[in-house]
C-alpha distance (Angstrom), angle and dihedral (degrees) to the residues before:
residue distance angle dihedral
X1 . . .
X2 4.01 . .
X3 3.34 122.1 .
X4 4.12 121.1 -167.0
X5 3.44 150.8 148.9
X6 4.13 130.8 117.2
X7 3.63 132.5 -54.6
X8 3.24 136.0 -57.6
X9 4.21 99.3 9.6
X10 4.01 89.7 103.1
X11 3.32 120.4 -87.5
X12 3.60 94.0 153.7
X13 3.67 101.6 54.0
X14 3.67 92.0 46.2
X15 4.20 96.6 45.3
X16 4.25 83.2 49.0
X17 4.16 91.9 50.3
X18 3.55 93.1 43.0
X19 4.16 97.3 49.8
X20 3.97 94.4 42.9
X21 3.84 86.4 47.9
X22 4.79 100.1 38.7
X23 4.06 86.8 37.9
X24 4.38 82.4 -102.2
X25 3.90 134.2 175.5
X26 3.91 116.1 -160.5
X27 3.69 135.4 -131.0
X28 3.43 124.9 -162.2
X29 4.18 118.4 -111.8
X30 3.82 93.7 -173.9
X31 3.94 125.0 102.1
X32 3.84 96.4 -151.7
X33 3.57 86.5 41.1
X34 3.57 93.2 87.0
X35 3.45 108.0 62.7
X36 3.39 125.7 107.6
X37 3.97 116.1 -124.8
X38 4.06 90.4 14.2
X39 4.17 96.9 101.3
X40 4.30 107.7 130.5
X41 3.04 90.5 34.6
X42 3.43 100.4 55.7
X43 4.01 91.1 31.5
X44 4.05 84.0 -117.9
X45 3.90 108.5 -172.4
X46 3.71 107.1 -101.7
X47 4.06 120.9 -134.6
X48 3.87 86.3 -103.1
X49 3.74 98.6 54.3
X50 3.60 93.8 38.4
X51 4.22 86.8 66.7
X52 4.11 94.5 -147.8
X53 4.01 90.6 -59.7
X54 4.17 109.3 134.4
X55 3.41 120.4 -107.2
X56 3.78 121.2 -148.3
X57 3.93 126.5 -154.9
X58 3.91 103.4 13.2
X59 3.62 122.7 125.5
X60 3.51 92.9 0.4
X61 3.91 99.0 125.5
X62 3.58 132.0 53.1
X63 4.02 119.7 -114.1
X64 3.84 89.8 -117.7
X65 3.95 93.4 57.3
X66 3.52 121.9 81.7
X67 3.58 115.4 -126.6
X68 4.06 121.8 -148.5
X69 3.69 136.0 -154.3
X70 4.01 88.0 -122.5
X71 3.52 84.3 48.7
X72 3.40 88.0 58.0
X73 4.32 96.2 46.1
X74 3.62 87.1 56.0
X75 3.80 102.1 44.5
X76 4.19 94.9 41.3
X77 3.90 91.6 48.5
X78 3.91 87.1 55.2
X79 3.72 84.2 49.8
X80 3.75 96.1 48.8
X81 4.36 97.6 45.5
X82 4.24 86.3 48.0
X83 3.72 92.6 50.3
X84 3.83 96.0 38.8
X85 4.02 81.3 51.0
X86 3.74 96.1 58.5
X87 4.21 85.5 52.6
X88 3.51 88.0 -110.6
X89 4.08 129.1 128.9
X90 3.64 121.7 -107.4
X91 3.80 114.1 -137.2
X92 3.94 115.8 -170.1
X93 3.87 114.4 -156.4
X94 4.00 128.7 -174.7
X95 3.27 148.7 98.4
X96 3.64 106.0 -121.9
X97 3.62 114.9 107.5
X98 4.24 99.7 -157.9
X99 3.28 96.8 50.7
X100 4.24 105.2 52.0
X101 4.37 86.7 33.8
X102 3.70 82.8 45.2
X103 3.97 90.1 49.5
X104 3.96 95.7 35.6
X105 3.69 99.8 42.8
X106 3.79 91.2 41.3
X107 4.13 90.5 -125.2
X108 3.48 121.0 -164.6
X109 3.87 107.0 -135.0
X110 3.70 111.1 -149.7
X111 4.00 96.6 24.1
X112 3.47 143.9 -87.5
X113 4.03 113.7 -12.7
X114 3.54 91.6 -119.9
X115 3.98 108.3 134.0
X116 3.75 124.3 -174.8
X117 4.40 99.9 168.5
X118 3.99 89.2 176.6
X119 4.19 93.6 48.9
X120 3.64 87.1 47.8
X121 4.01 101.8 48.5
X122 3.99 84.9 52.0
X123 3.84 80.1 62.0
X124 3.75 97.7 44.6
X125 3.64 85.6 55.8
X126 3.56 104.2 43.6
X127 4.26 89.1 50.0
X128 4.36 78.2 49.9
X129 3.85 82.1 57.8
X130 3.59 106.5 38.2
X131 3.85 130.6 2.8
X132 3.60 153.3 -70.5
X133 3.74 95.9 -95.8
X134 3.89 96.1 46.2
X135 3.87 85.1 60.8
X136 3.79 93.3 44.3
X137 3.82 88.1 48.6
X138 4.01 92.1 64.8
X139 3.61 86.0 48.3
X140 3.90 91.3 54.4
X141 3.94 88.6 49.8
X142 3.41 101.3 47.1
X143 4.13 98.0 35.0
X144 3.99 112.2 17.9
X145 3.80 92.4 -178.0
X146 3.87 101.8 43.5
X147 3.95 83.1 47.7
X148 3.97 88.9 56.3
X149 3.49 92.2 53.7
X150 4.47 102.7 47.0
X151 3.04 110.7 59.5
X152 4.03 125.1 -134.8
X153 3.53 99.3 -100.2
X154 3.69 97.6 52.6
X155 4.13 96.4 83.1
X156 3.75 89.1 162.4
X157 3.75 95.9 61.2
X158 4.35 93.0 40.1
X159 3.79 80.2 45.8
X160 3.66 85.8 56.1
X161 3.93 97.5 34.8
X162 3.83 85.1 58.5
X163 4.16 99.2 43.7
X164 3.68 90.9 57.3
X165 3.85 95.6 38.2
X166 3.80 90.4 53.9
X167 3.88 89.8 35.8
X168 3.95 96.9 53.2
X169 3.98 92.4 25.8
X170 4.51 82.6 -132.2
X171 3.34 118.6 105.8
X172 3.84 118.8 -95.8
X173 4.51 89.2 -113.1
X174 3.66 86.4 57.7
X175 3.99 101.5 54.3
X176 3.92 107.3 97.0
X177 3.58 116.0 -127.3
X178 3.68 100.7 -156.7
X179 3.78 138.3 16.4
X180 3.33 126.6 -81.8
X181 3.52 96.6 -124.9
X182 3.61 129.1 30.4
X183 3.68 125.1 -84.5
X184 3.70 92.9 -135.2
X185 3.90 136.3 57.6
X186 4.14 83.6 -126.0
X187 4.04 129.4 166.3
X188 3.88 99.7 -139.8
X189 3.71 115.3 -148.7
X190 3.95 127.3 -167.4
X191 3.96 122.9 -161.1
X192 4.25 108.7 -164.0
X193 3.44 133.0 151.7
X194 3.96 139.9 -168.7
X195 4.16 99.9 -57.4
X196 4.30 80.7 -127.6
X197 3.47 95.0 61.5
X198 3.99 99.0 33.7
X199 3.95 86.3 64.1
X200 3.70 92.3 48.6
X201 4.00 85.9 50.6
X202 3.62 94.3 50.4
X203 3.94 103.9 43.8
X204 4.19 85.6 49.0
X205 3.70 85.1 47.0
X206 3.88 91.2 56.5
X207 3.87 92.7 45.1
X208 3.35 86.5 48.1
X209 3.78 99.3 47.9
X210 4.34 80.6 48.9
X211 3.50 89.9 62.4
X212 3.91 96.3 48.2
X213 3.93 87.7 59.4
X214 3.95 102.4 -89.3
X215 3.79 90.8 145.9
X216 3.74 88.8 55.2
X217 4.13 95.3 49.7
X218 3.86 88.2 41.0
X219 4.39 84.3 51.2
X220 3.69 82.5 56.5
X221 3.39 107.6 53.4
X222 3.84 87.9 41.0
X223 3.64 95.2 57.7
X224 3.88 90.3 54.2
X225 4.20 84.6 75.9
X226 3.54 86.6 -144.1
X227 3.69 105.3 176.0
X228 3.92 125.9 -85.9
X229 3.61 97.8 -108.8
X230 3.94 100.9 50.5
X231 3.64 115.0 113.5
X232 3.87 104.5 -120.6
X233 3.61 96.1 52.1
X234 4.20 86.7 53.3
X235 3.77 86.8 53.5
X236 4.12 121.0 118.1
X237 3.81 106.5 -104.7
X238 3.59 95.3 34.1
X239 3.81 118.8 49.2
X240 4.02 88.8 49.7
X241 4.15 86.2 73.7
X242 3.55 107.4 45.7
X243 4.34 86.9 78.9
X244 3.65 86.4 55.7
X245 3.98 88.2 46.4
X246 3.59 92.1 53.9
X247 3.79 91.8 39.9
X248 3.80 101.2 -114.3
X249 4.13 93.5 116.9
X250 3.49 130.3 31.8
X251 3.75 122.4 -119.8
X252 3.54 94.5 -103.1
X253 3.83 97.7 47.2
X254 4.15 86.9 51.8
X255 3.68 96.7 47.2
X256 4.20 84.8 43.9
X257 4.42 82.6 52.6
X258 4.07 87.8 46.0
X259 3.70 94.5 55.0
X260 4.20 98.1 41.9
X261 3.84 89.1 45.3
X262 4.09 86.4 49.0
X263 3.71 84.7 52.1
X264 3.37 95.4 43.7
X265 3.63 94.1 49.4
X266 3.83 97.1 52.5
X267 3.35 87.2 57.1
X268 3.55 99.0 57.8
X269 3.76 86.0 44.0
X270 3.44 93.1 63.8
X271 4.14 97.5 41.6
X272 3.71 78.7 55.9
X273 3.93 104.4 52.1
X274 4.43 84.3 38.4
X275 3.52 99.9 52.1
X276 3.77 102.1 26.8
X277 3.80 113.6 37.0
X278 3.89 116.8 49.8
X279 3.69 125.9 -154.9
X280 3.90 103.6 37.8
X281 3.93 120.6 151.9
X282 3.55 112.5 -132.1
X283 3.24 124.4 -141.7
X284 4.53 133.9 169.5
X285 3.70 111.4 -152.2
X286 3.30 103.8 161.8
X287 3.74 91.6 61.8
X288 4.32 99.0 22.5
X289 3.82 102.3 40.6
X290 4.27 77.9 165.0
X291 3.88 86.3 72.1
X292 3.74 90.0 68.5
X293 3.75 82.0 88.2
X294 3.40 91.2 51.6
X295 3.54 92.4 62.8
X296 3.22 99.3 45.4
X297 3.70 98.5 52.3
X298 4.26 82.8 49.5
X299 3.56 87.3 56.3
X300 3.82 101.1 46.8
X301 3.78 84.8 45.3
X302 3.95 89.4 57.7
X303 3.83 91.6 40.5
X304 4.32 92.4 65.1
């Protein structure tokens, strides 16, 4: 069972119900999830909520690692063939729409496996010899619409672009990055609510995050000085501080950039489970607490 949809429309309750109720365990669908010591931010279940049933895949990464979508394919399949072993039901949670398509629809993350080493140190040493933009220019020739979307600059990935096209003999636009139909025999469910009311849920969330010492946790992870690129510092929740830290916003203006980017991120969370994932359940209960019932008679119904 997968349950998605964007923050703040509760996931959490719902995944907890459901597992105490089917006999469930629950792995975690969100990337920033998985760090150790990032928990209000990140609106981490706490030991209380989660009512004694396991959690997979939080705090299982340090914030100086970076933590991949593939990463995440391998480590939530383990997750799923121990729990199914026990006789129990996996449930996956999370909002974050690469990682459970990525695990679902079995994508490949970083393109076809098609490897030609000898093709592509002939282009390593021809970009030596000439330049970026003679490499990108046999990319253009041979694939128009692969070309349009790498830029110039990015030699590794025309490098790539050309290995597999030369490798498969189709261009690099045409190689499917996922399968066509999921991996797994899942029951997708989708929590949503009226966009109105999903704002007003997220910017009380934030101030109520603030008042549980997010500030503080976000102070700690900047004073690490990990650098700019690493993946928890880039995360929602966090990043919006560190101006205030080094005293180029004021503490209203970053908690006012915390709650738009929130917003803006649920909505991209929801384009993402709409136009890319098929087959989801919808259900409002923020609004409908009745439809509770509703899901629970769609589970049972995908249980026999």
């Amino acid at each position: 069972m997968v349950i998605v949809g964007p923050t703040a429309v509760g996931k959490t309750a719902l995944s907890i119900r459901l597992a105490k109720k089917y006999n469930g365990e629950i792995i975690n669908g969100d990337s920033m999830q998985v760090y150790a010591g990032l928990d209000i931010g990140t609106a981490k279940v706490t030991e209380e909520e989660a009512e004694g049933i396991p959690h997979h895949l939080l705090d299982i990464i340090p914030v100086e690692q970076d933590y991949t979508a593939s990463d995440f394919k391998r480590d939530a399949r383990q997750a799923i063939e121990s729990i199914l072993a026990r006789g129990k039901l996996p449930i996956v949670v999370g909002g974050s729409g690469l990682y459970i398509e990525g695990l679902l629809f079995d994508m490949q993350f970083g393109g076809v496996a098609a490897e030609d080493p000898h093709y592509r140190k002939q282009l390593e040493a021809e970009l030596e010899r000439t330049d970026a933009m003679h490499i990108w220019r046999q990319l253009q020739e041979k694939d128009p619409k692969a070309a349009e979307q790498i830029h110039p600059n990015n030699s590794r990935r025309v490098i790539r672009a050309l290995e597999v096209i030369h490798f498969s003999g189709k261009r690099f636009s045409d190689q499917a990055d996922r399968e066509a139909d999921p991996h797994y025999d899942a029951l997708l469910i989708g929590l949503d609510t009226e966009r109105s009311i999903l704002y007003d849920r997220i910017n009380r969330r934030v101030d109520l995050m603030v008042a549980n010492g997010l500030v503080e946790e976000a102070n700690a992870l900047f004073d690490r000085q990990l650098p700019a690129k690493t993946q928890a510092t880039r995360g929602i929740g966090y990043k919006e501080w560190f101006g205030y830290f080094n005293g180029e916003v004021t503490f209203a203006e970053a908690a006012e950039q915390l709650k738009q980017n929130s917003r803006r991120y649920a909505k991209r969370q929801l384009t993402w489970f709409r136009n890319r994932m098929s087959g989801i359940h919808w259900f409002d209960l923020v609004q409908n607490d009745h439809e509770m019932q509703k899901i629970e008679e769609l589970v049972e119904s995908f249980l026999a």
